[in-house]
MARDO-998554 format. One record per residue (C-alpha): residue number from 0; x, y, z. Coordinates in Angstrom, 3 decimals. Example, Ala and Ser with C-alpha at 12.3 -4.5 7.8 and 13.67 -1.06 7.14 Angstrom:
BEGIN
<pt nr="0" east="12.300" north="-4.500" up="7.800"/>
<pt nr="1" east="13.670" north="-1.060" up="7.140"/>
# end
This chain:
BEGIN
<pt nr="0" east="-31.515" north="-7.098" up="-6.875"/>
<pt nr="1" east="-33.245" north="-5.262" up="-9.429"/>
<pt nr="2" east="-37.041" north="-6.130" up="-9.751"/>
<pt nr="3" east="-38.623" north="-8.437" up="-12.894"/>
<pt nr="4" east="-40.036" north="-5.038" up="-14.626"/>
<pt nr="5" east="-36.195" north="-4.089" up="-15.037"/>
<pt nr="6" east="-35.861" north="-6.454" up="-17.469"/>
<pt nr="7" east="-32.386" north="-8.022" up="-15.367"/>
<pt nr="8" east="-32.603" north="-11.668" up="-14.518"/>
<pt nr="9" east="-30.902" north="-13.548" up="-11.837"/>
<pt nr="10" east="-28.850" north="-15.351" up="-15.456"/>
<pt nr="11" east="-27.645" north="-11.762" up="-16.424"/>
<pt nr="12" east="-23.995" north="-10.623" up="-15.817"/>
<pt nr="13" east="-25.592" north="-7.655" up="-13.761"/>
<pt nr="14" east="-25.189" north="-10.412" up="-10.791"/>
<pt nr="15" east="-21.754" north="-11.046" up="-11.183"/>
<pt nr="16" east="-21.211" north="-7.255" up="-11.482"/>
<pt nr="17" east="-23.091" north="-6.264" up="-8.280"/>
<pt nr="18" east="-21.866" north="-9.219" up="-6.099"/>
<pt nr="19" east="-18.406" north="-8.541" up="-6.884"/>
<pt nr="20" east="-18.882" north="-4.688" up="-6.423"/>
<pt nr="21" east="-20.248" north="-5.119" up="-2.972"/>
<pt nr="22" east="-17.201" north="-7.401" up="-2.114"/>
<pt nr="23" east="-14.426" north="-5.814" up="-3.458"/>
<pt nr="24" east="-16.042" north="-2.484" up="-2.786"/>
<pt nr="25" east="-16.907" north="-3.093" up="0.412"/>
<pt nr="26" east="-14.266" north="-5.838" up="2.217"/>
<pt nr="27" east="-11.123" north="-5.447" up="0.356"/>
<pt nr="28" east="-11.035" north="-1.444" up="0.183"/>
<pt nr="29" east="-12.469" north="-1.488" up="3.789"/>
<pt nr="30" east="-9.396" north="-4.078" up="4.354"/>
<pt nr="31" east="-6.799" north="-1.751" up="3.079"/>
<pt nr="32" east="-7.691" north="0.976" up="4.539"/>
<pt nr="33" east="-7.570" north="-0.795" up="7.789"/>
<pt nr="34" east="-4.061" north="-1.611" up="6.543"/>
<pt nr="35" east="-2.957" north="1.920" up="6.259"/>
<pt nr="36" east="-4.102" north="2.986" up="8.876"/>
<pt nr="37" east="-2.699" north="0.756" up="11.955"/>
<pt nr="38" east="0.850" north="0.096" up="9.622"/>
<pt nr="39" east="2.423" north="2.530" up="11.601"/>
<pt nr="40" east="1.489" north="0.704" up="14.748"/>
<pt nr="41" east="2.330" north="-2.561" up="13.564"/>
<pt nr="42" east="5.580" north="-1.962" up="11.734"/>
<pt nr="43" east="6.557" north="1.027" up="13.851"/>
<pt nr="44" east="7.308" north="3.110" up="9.940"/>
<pt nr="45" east="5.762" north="5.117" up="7.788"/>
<pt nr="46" east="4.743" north="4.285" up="4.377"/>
<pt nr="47" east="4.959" north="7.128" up="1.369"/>
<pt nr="48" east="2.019" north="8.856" up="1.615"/>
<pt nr="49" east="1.839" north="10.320" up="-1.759"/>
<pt nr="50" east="2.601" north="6.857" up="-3.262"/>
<pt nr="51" east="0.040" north="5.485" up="-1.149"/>
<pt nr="52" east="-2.667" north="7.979" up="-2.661"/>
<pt nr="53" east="-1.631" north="7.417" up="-6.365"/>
<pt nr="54" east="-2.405" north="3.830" up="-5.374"/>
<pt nr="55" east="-5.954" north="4.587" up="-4.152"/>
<pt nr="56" east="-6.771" north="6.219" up="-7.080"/>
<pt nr="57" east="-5.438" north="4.057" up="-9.436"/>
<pt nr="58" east="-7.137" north="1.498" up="-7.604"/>
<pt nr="59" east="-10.332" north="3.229" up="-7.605"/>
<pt nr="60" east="-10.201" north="4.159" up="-11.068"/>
<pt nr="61" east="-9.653" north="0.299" up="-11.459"/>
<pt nr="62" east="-12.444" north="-0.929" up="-9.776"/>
<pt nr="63" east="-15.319" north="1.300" up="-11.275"/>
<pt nr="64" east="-13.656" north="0.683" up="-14.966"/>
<pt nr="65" east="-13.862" north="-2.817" up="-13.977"/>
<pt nr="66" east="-17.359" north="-3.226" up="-12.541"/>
<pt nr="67" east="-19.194" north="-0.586" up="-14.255"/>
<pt nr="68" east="-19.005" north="-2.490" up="-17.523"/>
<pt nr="69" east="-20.201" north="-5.503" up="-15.979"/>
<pt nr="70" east="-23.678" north="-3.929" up="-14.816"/>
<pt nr="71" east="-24.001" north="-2.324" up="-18.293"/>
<pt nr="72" east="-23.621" north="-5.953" up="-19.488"/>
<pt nr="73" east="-26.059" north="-7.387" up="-17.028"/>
<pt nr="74" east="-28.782" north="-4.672" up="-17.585"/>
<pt nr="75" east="-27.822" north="-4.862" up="-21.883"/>
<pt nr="76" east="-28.926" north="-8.978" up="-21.510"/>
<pt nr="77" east="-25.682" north="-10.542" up="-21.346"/>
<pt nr="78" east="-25.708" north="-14.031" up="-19.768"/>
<pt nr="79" east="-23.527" north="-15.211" up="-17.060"/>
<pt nr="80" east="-21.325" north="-18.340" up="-16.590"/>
<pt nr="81" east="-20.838" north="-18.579" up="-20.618"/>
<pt nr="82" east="-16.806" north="-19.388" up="-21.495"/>
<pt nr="83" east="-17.878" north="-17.119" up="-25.268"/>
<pt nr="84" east="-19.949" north="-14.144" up="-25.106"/>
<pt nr="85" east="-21.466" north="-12.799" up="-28.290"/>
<pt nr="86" east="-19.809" north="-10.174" up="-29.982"/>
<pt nr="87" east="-22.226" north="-6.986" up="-29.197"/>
<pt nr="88" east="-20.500" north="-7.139" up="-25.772"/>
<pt nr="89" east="-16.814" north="-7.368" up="-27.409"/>
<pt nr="90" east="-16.298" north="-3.528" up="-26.433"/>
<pt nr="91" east="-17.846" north="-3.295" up="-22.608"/>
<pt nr="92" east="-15.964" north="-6.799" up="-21.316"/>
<pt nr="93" east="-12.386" north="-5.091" up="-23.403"/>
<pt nr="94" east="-13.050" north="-2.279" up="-20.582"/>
<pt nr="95" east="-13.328" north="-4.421" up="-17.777"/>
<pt nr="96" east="-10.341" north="-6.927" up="-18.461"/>
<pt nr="97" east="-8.364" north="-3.453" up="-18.930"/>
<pt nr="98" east="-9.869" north="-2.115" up="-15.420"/>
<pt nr="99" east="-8.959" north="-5.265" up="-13.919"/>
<pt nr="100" east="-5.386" north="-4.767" up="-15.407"/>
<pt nr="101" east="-5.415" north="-1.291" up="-13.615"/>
<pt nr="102" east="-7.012" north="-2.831" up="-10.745"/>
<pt nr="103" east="-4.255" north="-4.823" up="-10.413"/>
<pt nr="104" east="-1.957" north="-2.142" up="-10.635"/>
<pt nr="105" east="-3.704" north="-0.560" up="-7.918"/>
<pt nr="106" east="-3.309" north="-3.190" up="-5.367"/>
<pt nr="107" east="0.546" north="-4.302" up="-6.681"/>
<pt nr="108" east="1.500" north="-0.808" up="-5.645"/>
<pt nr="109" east="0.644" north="-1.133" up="-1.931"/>
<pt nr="110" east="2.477" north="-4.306" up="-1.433"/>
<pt nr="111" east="5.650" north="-3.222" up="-3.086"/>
<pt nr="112" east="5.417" north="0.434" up="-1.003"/>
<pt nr="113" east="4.505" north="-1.374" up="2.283"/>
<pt nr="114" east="6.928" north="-4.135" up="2.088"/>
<pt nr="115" east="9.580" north="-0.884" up="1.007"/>
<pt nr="116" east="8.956" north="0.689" up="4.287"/>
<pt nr="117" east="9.725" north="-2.000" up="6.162"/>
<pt nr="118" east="13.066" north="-1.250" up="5.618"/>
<pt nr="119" east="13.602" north="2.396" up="4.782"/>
<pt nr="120" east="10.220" north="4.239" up="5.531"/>
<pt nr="121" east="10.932" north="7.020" up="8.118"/>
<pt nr="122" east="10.054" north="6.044" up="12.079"/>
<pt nr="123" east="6.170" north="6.551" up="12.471"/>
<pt nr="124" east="6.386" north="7.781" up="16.367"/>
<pt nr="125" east="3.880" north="6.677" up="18.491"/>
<pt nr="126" east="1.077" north="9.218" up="17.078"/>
<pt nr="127" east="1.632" north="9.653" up="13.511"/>
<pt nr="128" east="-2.531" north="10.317" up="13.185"/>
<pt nr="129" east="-2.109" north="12.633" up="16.348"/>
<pt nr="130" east="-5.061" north="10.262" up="17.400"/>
<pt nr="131" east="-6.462" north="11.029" up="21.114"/>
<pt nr="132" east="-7.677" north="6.601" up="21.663"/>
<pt nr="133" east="-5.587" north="5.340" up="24.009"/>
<pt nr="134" east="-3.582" north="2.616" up="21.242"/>
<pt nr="135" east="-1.796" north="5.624" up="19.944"/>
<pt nr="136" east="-0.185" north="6.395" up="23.461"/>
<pt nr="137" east="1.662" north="3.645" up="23.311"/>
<pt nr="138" east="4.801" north="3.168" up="21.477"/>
<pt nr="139" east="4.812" north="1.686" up="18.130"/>
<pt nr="140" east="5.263" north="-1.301" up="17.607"/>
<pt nr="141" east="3.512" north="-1.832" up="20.926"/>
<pt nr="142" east="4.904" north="-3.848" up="23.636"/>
<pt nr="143" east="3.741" north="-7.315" up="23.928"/>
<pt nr="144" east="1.328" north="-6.164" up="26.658"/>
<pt nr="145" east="1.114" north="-2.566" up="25.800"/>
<pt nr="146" east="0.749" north="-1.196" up="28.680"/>
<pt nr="147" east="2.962" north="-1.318" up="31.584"/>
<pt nr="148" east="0.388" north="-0.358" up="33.849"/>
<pt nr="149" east="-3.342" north="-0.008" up="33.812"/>
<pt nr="150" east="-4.185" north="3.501" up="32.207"/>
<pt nr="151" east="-6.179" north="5.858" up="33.768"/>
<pt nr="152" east="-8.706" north="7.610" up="30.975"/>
<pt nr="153" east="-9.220" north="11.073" up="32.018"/>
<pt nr="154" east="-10.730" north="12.916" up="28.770"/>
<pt nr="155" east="-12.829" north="11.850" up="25.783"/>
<pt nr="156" east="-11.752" north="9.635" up="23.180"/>
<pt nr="157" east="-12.521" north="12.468" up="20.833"/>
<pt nr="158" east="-10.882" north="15.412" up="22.776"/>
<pt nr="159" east="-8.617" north="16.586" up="20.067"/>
<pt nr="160" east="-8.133" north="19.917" up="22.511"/>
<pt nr="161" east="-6.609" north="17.647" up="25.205"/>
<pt nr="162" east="-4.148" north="16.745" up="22.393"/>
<pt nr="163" east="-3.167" north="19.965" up="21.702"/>
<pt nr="164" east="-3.041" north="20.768" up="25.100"/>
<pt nr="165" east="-0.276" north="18.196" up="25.664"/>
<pt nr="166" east="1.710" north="19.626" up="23.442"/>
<pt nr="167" east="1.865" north="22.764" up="25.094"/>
<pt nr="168" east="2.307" north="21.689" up="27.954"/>
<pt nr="169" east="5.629" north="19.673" up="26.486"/>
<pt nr="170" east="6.393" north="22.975" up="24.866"/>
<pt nr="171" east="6.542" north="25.546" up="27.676"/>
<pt nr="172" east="8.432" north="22.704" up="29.848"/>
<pt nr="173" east="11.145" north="22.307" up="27.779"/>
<pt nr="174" east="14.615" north="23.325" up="29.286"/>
# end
């Protein structure tokens, strides 16, 4: 919270603007991500991937054009929970009802691309990240106790080099 020599009250829009930043900023992006990252697991397919990074952009060029504003308006005076806002903040709130348009855009695209793959995104494997922590050795979708028997941990989570090293191995014992 800014401090009283700012000149940004707890009545200005800069509230709205930084509570809302921190939230969508910081759960629902953090929440998508997640998403994308353990879909393969989950659904046992990939999603696009280039799709899925025009999304993030759009979605992050959504979010700033949507929030940014709203601290402008908060540190320029304007006063929260009014229905009508004067008309020397006509121009900043235009920007963030459009970023909030794109915004929308932004998350609309993952649903439709995610739900898409359900059906006709390619098989993810069991490794698509060629992660080394033990839930990507497992098949994907998992099994409803994942492991068939207790597994024995014998490197580092982060030992990409044992990784690599499997697939060697695989490699020179092939037929």
């Amino acid at each position: 919270m800014p401090s009283a020599s700012w000149g940004c009250s707890l009545s200005a829009y800069f509230i709205v603007a930084h509570f809302h930043f921190v939230m969508v900023g910081g759960m629902l992006m953090a929440f998508l991500s997640g998403v994308h990252s353990w879909w393969p697991k989950m659904t046992g397919r990939m999603y696009p991937e280039k799709i899925s990074q025009l999304a993030a952009v759009v979605t992050f060029i959504g979010f700033n054009l949507t929030f940014f504003p709203q601290f402008l308006l908060g540190m320029l005076g304007m006063p929260r929970r009014y229905a009508a806002y004067p008309p020397e903040f006509q121009v900043l709130n235009v920007f963030s009802t459009a970023g909030a348009s794109v915004l929308g855009v932004g998350y609309l695209l993952p649903m439709i691309y995610l739900i898409w793959s359900l059906k006709y995104g390619k098989v993810a494997g069991n490794n698509p990240w060629q992660a080394t922590g033990l839930e990507w050795q497992i098949q994907s979708p998992p099994l409803t106790e994942n492991f068939t028997t207790i597994p024995i941990v014998t490197q580092d989570v982060y030992d990409y080099e044992w990784l690599e090293r499997q697939k060697e191995h695989e490699v020179t014992h092939v037929g």
